[in-house]
ChimeraX commands (.cxc) that place a marker at each C-alpha (Angstrom):
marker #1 position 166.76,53.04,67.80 radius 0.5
marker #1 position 168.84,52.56,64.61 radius 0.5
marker #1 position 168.15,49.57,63.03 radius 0.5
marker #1 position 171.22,47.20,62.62 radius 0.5
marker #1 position 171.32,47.19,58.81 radius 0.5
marker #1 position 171.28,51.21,58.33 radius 0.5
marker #1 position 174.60,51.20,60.10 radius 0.5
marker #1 position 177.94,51.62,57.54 radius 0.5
marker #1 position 179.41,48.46,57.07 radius 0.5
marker #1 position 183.01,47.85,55.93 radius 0.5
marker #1 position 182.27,46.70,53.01 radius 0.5
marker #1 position 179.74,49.13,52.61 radius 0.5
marker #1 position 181.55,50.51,49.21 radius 0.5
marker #1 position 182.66,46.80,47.65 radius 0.5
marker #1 position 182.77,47.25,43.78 radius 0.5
marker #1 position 183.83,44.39,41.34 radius 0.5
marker #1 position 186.28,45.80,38.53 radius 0.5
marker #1 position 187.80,43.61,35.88 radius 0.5
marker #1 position 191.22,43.87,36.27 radius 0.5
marker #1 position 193.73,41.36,34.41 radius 0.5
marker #1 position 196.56,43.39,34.67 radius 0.5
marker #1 position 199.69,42.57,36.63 radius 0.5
marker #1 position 199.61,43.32,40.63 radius 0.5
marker #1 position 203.01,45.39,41.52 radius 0.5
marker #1 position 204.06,42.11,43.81 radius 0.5
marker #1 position 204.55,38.42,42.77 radius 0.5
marker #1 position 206.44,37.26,45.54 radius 0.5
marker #1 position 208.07,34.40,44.41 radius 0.5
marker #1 position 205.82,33.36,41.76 radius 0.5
marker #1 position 207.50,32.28,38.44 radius 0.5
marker #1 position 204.76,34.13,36.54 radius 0.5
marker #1 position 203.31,37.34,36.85 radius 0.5
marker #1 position 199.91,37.16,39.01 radius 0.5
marker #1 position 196.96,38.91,37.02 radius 0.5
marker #1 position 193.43,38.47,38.55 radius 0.5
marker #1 position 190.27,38.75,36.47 radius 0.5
marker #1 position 188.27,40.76,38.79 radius 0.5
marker #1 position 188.97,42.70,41.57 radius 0.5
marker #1 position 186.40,43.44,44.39 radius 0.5
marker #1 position 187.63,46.60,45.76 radius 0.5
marker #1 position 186.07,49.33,48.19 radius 0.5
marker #1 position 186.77,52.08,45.59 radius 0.5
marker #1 position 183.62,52.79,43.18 radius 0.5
marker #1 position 185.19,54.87,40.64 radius 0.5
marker #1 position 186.83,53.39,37.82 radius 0.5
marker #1 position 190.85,52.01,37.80 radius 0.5
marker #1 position 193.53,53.97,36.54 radius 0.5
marker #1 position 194.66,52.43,33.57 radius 0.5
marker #1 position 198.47,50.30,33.58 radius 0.5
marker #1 position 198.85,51.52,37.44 radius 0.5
marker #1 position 199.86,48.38,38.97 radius 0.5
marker #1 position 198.01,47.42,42.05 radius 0.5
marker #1 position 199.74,46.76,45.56 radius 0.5
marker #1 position 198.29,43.55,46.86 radius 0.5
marker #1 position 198.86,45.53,50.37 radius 0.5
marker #1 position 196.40,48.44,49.29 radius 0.5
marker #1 position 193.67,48.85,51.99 radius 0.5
marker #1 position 191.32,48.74,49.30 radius 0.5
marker #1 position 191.78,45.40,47.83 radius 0.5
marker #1 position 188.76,43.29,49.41 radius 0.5
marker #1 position 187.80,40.09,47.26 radius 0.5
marker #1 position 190.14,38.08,44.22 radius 0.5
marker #1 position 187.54,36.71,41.84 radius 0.5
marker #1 position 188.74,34.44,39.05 radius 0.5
marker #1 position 186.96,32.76,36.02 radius 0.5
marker #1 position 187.83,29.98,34.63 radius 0.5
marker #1 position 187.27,26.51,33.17 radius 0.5
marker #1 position 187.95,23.75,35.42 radius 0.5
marker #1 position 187.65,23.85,39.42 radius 0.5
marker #1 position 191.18,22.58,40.07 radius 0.5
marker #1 position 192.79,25.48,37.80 radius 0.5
marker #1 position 190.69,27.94,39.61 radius 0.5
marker #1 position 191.60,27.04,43.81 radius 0.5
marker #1 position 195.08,26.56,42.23 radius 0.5
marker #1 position 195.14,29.85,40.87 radius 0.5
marker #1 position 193.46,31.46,43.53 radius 0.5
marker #1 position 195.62,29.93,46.12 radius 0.5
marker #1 position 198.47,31.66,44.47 radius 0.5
marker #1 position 196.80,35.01,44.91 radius 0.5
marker #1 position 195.73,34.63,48.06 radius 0.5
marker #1 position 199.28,33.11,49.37 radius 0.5
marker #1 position 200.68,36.42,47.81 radius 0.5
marker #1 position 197.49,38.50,49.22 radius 0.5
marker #1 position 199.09,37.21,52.81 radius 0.5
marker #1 position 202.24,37.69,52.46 radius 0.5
marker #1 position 202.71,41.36,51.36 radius 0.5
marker #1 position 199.52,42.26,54.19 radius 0.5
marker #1 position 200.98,41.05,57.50 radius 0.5
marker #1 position 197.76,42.55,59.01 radius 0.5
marker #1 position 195.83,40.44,56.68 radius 0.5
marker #1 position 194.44,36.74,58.94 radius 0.5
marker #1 position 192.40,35.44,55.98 radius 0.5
marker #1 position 191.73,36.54,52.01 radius 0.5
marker #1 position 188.24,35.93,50.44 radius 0.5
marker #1 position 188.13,34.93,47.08 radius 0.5
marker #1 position 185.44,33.79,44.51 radius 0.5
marker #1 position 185.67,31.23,41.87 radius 0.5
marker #1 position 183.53,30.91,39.09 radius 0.5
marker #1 position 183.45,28.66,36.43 radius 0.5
marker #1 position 181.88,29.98,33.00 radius 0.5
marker #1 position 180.95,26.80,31.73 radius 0.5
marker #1 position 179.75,24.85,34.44 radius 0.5
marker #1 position 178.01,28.07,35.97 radius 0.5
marker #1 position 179.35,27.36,39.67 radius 0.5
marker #1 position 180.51,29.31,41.92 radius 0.5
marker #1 position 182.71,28.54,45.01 radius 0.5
marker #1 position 183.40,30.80,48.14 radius 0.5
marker #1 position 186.54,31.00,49.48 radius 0.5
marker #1 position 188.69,32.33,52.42 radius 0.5
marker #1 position 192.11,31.33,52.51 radius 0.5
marker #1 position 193.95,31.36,55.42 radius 0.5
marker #1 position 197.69,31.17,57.05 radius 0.5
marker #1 position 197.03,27.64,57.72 radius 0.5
marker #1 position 194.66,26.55,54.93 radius 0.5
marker #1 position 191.61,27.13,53.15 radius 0.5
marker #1 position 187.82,26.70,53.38 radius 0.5
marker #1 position 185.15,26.74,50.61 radius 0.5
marker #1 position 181.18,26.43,50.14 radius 0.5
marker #1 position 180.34,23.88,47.81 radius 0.5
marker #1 position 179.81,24.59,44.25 radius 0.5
marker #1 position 176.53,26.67,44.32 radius 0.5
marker #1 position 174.74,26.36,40.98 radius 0.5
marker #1 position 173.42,29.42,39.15 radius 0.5
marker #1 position 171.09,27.01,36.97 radius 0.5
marker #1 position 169.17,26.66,39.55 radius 0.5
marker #1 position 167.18,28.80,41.99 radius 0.5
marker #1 position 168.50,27.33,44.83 radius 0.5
marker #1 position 171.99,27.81,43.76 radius 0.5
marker #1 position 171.28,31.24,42.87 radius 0.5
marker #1 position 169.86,32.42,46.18 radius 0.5
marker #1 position 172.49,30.55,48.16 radius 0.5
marker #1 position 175.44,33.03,46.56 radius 0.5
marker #1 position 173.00,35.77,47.38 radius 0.5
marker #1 position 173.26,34.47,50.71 radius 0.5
marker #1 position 176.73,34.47,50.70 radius 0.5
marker #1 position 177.13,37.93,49.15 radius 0.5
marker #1 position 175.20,39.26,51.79 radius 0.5
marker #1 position 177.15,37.47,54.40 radius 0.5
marker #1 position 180.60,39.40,53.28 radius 0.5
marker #1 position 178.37,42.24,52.61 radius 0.5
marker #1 position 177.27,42.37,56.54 radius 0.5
marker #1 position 181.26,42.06,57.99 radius 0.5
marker #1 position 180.89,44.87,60.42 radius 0.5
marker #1 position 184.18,46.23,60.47 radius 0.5
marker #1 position 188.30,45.68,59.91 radius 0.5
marker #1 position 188.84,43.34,62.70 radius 0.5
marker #1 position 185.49,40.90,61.59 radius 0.5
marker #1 position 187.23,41.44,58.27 radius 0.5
marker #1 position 190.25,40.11,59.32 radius 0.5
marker #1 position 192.41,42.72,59.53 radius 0.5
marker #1 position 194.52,43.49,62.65 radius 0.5
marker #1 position 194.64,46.95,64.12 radius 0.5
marker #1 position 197.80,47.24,65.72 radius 0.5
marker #1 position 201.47,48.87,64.75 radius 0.5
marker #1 position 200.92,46.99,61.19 radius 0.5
marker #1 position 199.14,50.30,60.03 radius 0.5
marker #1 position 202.03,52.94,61.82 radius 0.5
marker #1 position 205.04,50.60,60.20 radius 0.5
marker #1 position 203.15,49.73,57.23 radius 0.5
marker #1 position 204.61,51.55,53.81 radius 0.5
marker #1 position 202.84,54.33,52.99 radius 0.5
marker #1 position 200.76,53.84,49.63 radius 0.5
marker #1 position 198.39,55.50,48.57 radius 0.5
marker #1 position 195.14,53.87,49.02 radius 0.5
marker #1 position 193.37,53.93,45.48 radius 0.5
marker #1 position 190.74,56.20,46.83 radius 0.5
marker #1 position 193.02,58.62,47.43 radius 0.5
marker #1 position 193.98,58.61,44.04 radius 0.5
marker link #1:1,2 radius 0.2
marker link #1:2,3 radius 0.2
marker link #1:3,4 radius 0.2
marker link #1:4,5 radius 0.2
marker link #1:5,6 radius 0.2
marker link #1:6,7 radius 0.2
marker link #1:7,8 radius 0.2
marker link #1:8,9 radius 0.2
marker link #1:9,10 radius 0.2
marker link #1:10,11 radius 0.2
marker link #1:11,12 radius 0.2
marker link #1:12,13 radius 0.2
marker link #1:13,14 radius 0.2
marker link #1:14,15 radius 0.2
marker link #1:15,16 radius 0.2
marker link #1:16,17 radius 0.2
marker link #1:17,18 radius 0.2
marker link #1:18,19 radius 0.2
marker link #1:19,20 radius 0.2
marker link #1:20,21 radius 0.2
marker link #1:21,22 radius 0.2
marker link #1:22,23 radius 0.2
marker link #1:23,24 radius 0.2
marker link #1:24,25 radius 0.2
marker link #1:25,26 radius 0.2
marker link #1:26,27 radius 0.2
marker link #1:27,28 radius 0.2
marker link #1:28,29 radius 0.2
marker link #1:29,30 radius 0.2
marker link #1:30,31 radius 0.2
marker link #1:31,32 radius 0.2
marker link #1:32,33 radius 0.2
marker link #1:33,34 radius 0.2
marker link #1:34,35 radius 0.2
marker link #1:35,36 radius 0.2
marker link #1:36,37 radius 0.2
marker link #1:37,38 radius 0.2
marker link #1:38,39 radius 0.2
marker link #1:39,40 radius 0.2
marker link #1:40,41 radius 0.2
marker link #1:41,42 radius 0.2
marker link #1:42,43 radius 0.2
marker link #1:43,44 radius 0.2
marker link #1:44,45 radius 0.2
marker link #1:45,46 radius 0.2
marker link #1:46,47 radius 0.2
marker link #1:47,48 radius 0.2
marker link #1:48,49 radius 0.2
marker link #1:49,50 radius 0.2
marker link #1:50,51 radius 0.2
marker link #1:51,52 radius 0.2
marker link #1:52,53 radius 0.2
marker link #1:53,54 radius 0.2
marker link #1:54,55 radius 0.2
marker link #1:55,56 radius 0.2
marker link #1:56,57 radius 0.2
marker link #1:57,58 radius 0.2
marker link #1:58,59 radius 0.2
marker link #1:59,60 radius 0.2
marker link #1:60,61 radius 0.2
marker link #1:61,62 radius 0.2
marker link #1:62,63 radius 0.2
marker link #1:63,64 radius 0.2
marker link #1:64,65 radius 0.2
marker link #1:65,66 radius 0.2
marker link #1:66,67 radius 0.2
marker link #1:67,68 radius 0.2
marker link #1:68,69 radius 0.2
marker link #1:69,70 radius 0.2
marker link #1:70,71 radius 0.2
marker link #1:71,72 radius 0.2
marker link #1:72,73 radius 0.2
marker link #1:73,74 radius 0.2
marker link #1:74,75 radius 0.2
marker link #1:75,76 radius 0.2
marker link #1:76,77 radius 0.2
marker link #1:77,78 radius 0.2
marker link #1:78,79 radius 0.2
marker link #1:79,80 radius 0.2
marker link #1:80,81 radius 0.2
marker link #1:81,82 radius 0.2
marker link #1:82,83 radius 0.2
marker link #1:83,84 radius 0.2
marker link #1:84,85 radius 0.2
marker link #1:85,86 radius 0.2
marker link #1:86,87 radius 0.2
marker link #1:87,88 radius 0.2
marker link #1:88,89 radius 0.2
marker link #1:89,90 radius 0.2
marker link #1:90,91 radius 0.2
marker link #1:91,92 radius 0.2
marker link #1:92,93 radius 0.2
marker link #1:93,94 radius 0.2
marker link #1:94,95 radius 0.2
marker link #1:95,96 radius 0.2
marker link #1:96,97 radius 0.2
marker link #1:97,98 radius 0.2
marker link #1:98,99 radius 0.2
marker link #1:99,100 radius 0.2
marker link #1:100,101 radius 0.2
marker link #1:101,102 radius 0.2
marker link #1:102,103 radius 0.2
marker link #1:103,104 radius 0.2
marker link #1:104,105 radius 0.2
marker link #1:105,106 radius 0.2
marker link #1:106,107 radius 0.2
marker link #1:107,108 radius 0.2
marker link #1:108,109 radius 0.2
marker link #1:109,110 radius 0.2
marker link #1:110,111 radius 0.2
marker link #1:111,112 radius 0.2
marker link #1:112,113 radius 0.2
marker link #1:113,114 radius 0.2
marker link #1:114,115 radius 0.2
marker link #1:115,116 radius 0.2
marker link #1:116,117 radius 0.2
marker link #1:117,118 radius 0.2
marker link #1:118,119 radius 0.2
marker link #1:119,120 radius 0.2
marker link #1:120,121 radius 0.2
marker link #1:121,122 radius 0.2
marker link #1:122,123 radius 0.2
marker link #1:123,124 radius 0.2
marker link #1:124,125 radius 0.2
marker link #1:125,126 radius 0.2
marker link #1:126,127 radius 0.2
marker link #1:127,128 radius 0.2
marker link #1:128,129 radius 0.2
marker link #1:129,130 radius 0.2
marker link #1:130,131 radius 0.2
marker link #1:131,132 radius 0.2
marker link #1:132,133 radius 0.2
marker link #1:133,134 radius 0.2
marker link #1:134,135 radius 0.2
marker link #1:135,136 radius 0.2
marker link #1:136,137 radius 0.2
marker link #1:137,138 radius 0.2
marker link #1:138,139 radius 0.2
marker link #1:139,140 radius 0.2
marker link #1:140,141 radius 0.2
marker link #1:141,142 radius 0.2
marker link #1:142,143 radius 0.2
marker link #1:143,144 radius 0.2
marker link #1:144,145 radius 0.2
marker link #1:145,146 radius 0.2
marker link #1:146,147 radius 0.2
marker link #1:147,148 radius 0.2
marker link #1:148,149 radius 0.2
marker link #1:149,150 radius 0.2
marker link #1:150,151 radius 0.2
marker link #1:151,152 radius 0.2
marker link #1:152,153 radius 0.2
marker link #1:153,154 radius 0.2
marker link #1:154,155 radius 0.2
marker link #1:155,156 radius 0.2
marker link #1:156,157 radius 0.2
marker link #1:157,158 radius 0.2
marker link #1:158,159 radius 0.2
marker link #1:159,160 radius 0.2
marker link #1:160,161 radius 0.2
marker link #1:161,162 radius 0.2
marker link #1:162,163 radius 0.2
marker link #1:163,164 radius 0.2
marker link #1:164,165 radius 0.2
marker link #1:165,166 radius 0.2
marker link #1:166,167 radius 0.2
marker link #1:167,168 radius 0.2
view
Protein backbone atom coordinates (compact mmCIF):
# COMPACT_ATOMS: atom_id res chain seq x y z
CA UNK A 1 0.00 0.00 0.00
CA UNK A 2 1.37 3.48 -0.86
CA UNK A 3 1.35 5.61 1.87
CA UNK A 4 -0.75 8.85 1.39
CA UNK A 5 2.11 11.34 1.66
CA UNK A 6 4.51 9.59 -1.09
CA UNK A 7 1.81 10.39 -3.58
CA UNK A 8 2.63 13.75 -6.03
CA UNK A 9 0.82 16.50 -4.81
CA UNK A 10 -0.06 19.62 -6.83
CA UNK A 11 1.90 21.64 -5.25
CA UNK A 12 4.44 19.20 -5.12
CA UNK A 13 7.00 21.72 -7.09
CA UNK A 14 5.89 25.23 -5.14
CA UNK A 15 9.04 27.54 -5.20
CA UNK A 16 9.04 31.16 -3.73
CA UNK A 17 10.91 33.65 -6.21
CA UNK A 18 11.23 37.33 -5.52
CA UNK A 19 9.68 38.94 -8.15
CA UNK A 20 8.84 42.85 -8.01
CA UNK A 21 8.52 43.30 -11.46
CA UNK A 22 5.34 44.29 -13.26
CA UNK A 23 2.68 41.31 -14.08
CA UNK A 24 1.66 41.66 -18.01
CA UNK A 25 -2.16 42.49 -16.64
CA UNK A 26 -3.40 45.30 -14.31
CA UNK A 27 -6.87 45.22 -15.07
CA UNK A 28 -8.09 48.34 -14.12
CA UNK A 29 -5.68 49.24 -11.57
CA UNK A 30 -4.35 52.88 -11.72
CA UNK A 31 -0.87 51.57 -10.91
CA UNK A 32 1.09 48.90 -12.17
CA UNK A 33 0.72 45.64 -9.82
CA UNK A 34 4.31 44.31 -8.79
CA UNK A 35 4.35 41.51 -6.12
CA UNK A 36 7.35 40.86 -3.90
CA UNK A 37 7.39 37.20 -4.10
CA UNK A 38 5.95 34.85 -6.20
CA UNK A 39 5.20 31.18 -5.14
CA UNK A 40 5.23 29.42 -8.35
CA UNK A 41 5.36 25.58 -9.36
CA UNK A 42 8.45 26.26 -11.57
CA UNK A 43 11.93 25.61 -9.63
CA UNK A 44 14.28 27.08 -11.99
CA UNK A 45 15.03 30.58 -11.86
CA UNK A 46 12.74 33.62 -13.74
CA UNK A 47 13.60 34.99 -16.90
CA UNK A 48 14.65 38.32 -16.36
CA UNK A 49 12.04 41.60 -17.56
CA UNK A 50 9.53 38.75 -19.02
CA UNK A 51 6.38 39.95 -17.66
CA UNK A 52 4.29 37.39 -15.94
CA UNK A 53 0.58 36.50 -17.00
CA UNK A 54 -1.44 36.46 -13.83
CA UNK A 55 -3.37 33.55 -15.93
CA UNK A 56 -0.09 31.33 -16.14
CA UNK A 57 -0.85 27.82 -14.73
CA UNK A 58 2.11 28.23 -12.76
CA UNK A 59 1.37 31.12 -10.61
CA UNK A 60 0.32 29.44 -7.13
CA UNK A 61 0.76 31.86 -4.02
CA UNK A 62 1.14 36.18 -4.00
CA UNK A 63 3.32 36.89 -1.00
CA UNK A 64 3.84 40.51 -0.02
CA UNK A 65 6.04 42.26 2.68
CA UNK A 66 5.36 45.06 4.14
CA UNK A 67 4.97 47.42 7.09
CA UNK A 68 1.59 47.78 8.36
CA UNK A 69 -1.30 45.02 8.16
CA UNK A 70 -3.86 47.29 6.49
CA UNK A 71 -1.32 48.20 3.51
CA UNK A 72 -0.63 44.58 3.12
CA UNK A 73 -4.67 42.89 2.75
CA UNK A 74 -5.10 46.16 0.76
CA UNK A 75 -2.44 45.40 -1.48
CA UNK A 76 -2.99 41.91 -1.65
CA UNK A 77 -6.61 42.28 -2.32
CA UNK A 78 -5.63 44.11 -5.41
CA UNK A 79 -3.62 41.17 -6.62
CA UNK A 80 -5.78 38.73 -5.87
CA UNK A 81 -8.99 40.73 -7.43
CA UNK A 82 -6.70 40.86 -10.60
CA UNK A 83 -5.46 37.05 -9.93
CA UNK A 84 -9.50 36.34 -10.46
CA UNK A 85 -10.26 38.16 -12.99
CA UNK A 86 -7.77 37.26 -15.81
CA UNK A 87 -8.19 33.16 -14.43
CA UNK A 88 -11.93 32.51 -14.90
CA UNK A 89 -11.04 28.91 -13.80
CA UNK A 90 -9.53 30.35 -10.76
CA UNK A 91 -12.55 29.98 -7.37
CA UNK A 92 -10.11 31.34 -4.76
CA UNK A 93 -6.24 32.93 -4.72
CA UNK A 94 -3.94 32.21 -1.68
CA UNK A 95 -1.82 34.79 -0.62
CA UNK A 96 0.66 35.44 2.30
CA UNK A 97 1.31 38.56 4.16
CA UNK A 98 4.15 39.25 6.14
CA UNK A 99 5.09 42.04 8.01
CA UNK A 100 9.01 42.64 8.48
CA UNK A 101 8.77 44.52 11.48
CA UNK A 102 6.20 43.09 13.47
CA UNK A 103 7.34 39.48 12.30
CA UNK A 104 3.62 38.25 11.53
CA UNK A 105 2.39 36.51 9.16
CA UNK A 106 -1.24 36.20 7.87
CA UNK A 107 -2.78 33.46 5.53
CA UNK A 108 -4.99 34.33 3.05
CA UNK A 109 -7.43 33.03 0.35
CA UNK A 110 -9.39 35.47 -1.37
CA UNK A 111 -12.35 34.66 -2.95
CA UNK A 112 -15.20 35.89 -5.59
CA UNK A 113 -17.20 36.87 -2.71
CA UNK A 114 -14.67 37.83 -0.03
CA UNK A 115 -11.78 36.90 1.87
CA UNK A 116 -10.64 34.77 4.83
CA UNK A 117 -7.42 34.96 6.93
CA UNK A 118 -5.61 33.12 10.00
CA UNK A 119 -4.77 35.41 12.58
CA UNK A 120 -1.46 37.01 12.77
CA UNK A 121 0.84 34.01 13.62
CA UNK A 122 3.97 35.25 15.39
CA UNK A 123 7.43 34.10 14.33
CA UNK A 124 8.84 35.35 17.86
CA UNK A 125 7.46 32.77 19.24
CA UNK A 126 7.47 28.98 18.93
CA UNK A 127 4.02 28.68 18.79
CA UNK A 128 3.68 31.15 16.08
CA UNK A 129 6.36 29.56 14.25
CA UNK A 130 4.99 26.03 14.13
CA UNK A 131 1.48 27.24 13.42
CA UNK A 132 2.75 28.72 9.73
CA UNK A 133 4.48 25.39 9.46
CA UNK A 134 1.17 24.08 9.91
CA UNK A 135 -0.22 26.10 7.45
CA UNK A 136 2.54 25.57 4.87
CA UNK A 137 1.96 22.08 5.08
CA UNK A 138 -1.72 22.46 4.73
CA UNK A 139 -1.29 24.20 1.04
CA UNK A 140 1.54 21.90 0.68
CA UNK A 141 -0.96 18.69 1.03
CA UNK A 142 -3.84 20.24 -1.71
CA UNK A 143 -4.14 17.04 -3.62
CA UNK A 144 -4.83 18.24 -6.91
CA UNK A 145 -6.33 21.27 -9.39
CA UNK A 146 -9.86 20.99 -8.36
CA UNK A 147 -8.87 20.98 -4.19
CA UNK A 148 -6.77 23.84 -5.52
CA UNK A 149 -9.46 25.60 -6.80
CA UNK A 150 -9.19 25.40 -10.18
CA UNK A 151 -12.04 24.23 -12.48
CA UNK A 152 -11.48 21.61 -15.12
CA UNK A 153 -13.84 22.28 -17.70
CA UNK A 154 -13.76 24.21 -21.35
CA UNK A 155 -11.75 27.11 -19.33
CA UNK A 156 -8.49 25.14 -20.31
CA UNK A 157 -9.71 24.33 -24.35
CA UNK A 158 -10.86 28.30 -24.70
CA UNK A 159 -8.25 29.53 -22.50
CA UNK A 160 -5.32 31.64 -24.52
CA UNK A 161 -2.58 29.73 -25.14
CA UNK A 162 0.59 30.91 -23.04
CA UNK A 163 3.19 29.37 -22.44
CA UNK A 164 3.34 28.02 -19.04
CA UNK A 165 6.80 29.22 -17.52
CA UNK A 166 7.96 25.68 -17.38
CA UNK A 167 7.79 25.39 -20.74
CA UNK A 168 9.99 28.12 -21.11
Amino acid sequence: MVSQWRRIRHLSNLCFHPHDQEMLEAVDSKNPLKPNILGLLVRSPLPRKQKISWSDDDVAIIVEVKHGQLMLVGQLSAYARCFLSVDRRRSFSIAIAFDFQTLQIHFLVFHRSGSSSSHGLSLHSEAGFQSVVKHMVGILSIPDEKAFGRQDTLWRCISHQQPRLRDL
